[in-house]
C-alpha positions in Angstrom: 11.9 -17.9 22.5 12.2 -14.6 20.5 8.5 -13.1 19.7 10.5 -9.9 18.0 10.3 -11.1 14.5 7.1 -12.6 14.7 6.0 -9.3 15.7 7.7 -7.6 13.2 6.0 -10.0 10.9 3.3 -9.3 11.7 3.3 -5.4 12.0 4.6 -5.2 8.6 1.6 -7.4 7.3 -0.8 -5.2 8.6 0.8 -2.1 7.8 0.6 -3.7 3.9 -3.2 -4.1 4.3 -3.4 -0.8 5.9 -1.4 1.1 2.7 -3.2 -1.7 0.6 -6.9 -0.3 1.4 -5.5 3.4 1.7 -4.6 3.1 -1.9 -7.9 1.5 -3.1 -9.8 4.1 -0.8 -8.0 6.7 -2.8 -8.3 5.2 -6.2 -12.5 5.0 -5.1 -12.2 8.3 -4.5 -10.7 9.5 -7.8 -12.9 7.7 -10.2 -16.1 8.6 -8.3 -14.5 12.4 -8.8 -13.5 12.0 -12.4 -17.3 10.1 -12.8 -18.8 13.5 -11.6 -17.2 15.7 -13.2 -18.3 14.2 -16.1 -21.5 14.1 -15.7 -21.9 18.4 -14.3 -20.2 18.0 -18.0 -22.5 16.2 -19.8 -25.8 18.4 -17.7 -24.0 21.7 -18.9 -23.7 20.6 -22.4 -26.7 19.6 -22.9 -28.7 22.0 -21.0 -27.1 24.8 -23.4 -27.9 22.3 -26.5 -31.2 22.1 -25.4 -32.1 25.6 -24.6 -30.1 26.8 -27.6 -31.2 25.1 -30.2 -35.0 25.3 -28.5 -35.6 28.8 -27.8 -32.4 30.1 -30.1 -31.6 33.1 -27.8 -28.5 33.8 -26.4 -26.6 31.6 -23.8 -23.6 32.2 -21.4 -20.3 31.0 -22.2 -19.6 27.7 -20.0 -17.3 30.0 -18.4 -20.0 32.2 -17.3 -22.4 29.3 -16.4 -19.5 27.4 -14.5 -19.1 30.8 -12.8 -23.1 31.2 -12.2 -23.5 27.2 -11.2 -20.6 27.6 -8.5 -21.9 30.6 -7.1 -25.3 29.4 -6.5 -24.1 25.5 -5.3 -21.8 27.8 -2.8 -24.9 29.8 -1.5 -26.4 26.4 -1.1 -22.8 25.2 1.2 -23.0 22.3 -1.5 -19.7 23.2 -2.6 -16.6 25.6 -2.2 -14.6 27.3 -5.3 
């Protein structure tokens, strides 16, 4: 009795659920990424809506707020830019 392409069979249907749920894990990963981003979006945005059209003083370009947020979220070893 040959067991080699049983095995083989076999090792390729678990290397297709390994790739499978790789894929998936990735997917996961950029949505929850894309979903975040979005929202630091949305917080910025508003924040300067709010402030701006509250106190009417003047505001940092996103550019220099990005640049402010990630130096501070660094400081805290939240994040690296």
């Amino acid at each position: 009795m040959n067991i080699e392409p049983q095995t083989t069979n076999l090792t390729n249907d678990i290397k297709n659920l390994i790739t499978t749920s790789q894929e998936k894990a990735i997917r996961a990963v950029d949505y929850q990424r894309v979903l975040l981003y979005w929202h630091i979006g949305q917080r910025i945005l508003n924040n300067q809506t709010i402030l701006a059209s509250k106190y009417q003083l003047y505001l940092p370009s996103e550019e220099e707020l990005v640049k402010e947020l990630c130096k501070e979220l660094q400081e805290m070893k939240i994040i690296t830019c």
